[in-house]
N, C-alpha and C positions, 0 to 999 in steps of 0.2 A: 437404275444404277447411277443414271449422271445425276440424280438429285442426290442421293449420297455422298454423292463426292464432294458437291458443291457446297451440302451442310458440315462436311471434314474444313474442307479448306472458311469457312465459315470461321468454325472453332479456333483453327490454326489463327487467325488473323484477328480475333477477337481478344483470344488470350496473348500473344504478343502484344497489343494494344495495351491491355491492363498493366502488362510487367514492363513495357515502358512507362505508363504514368508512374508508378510503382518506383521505380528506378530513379523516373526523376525529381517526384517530392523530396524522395532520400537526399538527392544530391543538390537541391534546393535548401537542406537543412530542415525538412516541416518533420515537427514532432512525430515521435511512434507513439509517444504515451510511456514510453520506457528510460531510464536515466543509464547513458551510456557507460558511464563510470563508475557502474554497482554492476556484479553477477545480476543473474537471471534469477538465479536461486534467493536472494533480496531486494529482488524490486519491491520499493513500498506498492500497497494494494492487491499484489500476486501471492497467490498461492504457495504457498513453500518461503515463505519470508522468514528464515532465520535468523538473519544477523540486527539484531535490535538497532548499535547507531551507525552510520557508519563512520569514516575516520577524519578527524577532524581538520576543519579546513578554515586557517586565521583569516581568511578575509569574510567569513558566515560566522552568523551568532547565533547561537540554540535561545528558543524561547518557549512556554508554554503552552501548547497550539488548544487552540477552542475548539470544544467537545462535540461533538454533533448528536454522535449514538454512540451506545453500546449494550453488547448482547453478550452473552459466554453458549458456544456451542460444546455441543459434547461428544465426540468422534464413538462410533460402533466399535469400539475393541475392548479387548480384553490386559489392561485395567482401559476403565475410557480414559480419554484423554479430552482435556480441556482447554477450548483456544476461545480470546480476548476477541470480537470483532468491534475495531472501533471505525467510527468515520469522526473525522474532524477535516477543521476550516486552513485552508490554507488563504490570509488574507488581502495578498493582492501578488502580481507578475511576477515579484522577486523572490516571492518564499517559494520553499521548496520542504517535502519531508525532510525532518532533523533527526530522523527513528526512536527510538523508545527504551524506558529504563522498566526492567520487573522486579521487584522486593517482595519477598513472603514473610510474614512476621504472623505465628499461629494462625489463626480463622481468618485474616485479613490480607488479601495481596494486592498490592501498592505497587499502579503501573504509570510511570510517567511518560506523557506521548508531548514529544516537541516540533519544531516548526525551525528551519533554516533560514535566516535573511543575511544578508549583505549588511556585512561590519558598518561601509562608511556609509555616512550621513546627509551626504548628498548626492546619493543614489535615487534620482527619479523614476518609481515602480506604476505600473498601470494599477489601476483599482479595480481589480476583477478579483471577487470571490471564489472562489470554487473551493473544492471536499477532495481527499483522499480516502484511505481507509487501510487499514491495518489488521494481521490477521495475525494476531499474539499468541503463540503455545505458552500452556500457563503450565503445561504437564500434567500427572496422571499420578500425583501423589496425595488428595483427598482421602479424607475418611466418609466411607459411603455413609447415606442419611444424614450426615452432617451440614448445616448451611453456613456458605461461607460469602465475605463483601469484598468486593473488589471498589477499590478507587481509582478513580482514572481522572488526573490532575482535579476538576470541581467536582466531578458527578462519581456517584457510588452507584455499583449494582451488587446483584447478591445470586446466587445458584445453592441449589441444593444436590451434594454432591450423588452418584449413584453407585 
């Protein structure tokens, strides 16, 4: 009985441990991976990203972001539904996602994916690489059997609808 207790009070004091550190990265400012100033529902890279850009802001500049990947998934429903995955480069400290434009023009949909920097010019950014990724509803208006090309800023992919 008292070694149960001891593994109770164990847990109690472990998980207070963690939701302090918890607590205090938050209040330290260290990244979640989340942009405070978008819903949940448009985080670039999350699931449920609706809202293509978001609103724009004069001291950021929209630019072309470089392509990494991309793929067109096809969701289980009835009509399917079709979503853009892309990964692109976000080029160093200061960019940030710029979100994305979608145009359909017949067999062809033309999806622009941008990249946010900092307007002034003498903004010193670290030179670190990294990827986001974006998960674009293209919709579910395809004609089945039909193959259609997607552009995404250089690179073109293609699907065949079901």
């Amino acid at each position: 009985m008292k070694s149960w207790i001891a593994i109770g009070v164990l847990v109690v004091l472990l998980g207070s441990v963690a939701f302090g550190v918890l607590m205090a990265s938050n209040a330290l400012g260290e990244k979640s991976g989340l942009d405070p100033d978008l819903p949940i529902g448009s985080q670039p890279g999350q699931p449920g990203n609706l809202q293509p850009s978001p609103s724009p802001d004069p001291n950021m500049v929209k630019q072309k972001a470089q392509i990494e990947s991309t793929s067109v998934a096809i969701a289980e429903s009835y009509p399917p539904q079709y979503f853009l995955q892309v990964k692109y480069g976000l080029p160093d400290g200061c960019s940030r996602p710029g979100g994305y434009d979608v145009n359909r023009s017949g067999g062809t949909v033309s999806v622009t994916v941008y990249v946010a920097r900092p307007a002034a010019k003498d903004i010193v950014c670290t030179m670190i690489y990294r990827t986001d990724s974006y998960n674009i509803p293209l919709g579910s208006d395809f004609e089945s059997g039909k193959n259609y090309n997607v552009a995404v800023n250089s690179q073109m992919t293609s699907f065949k609808a079901q």
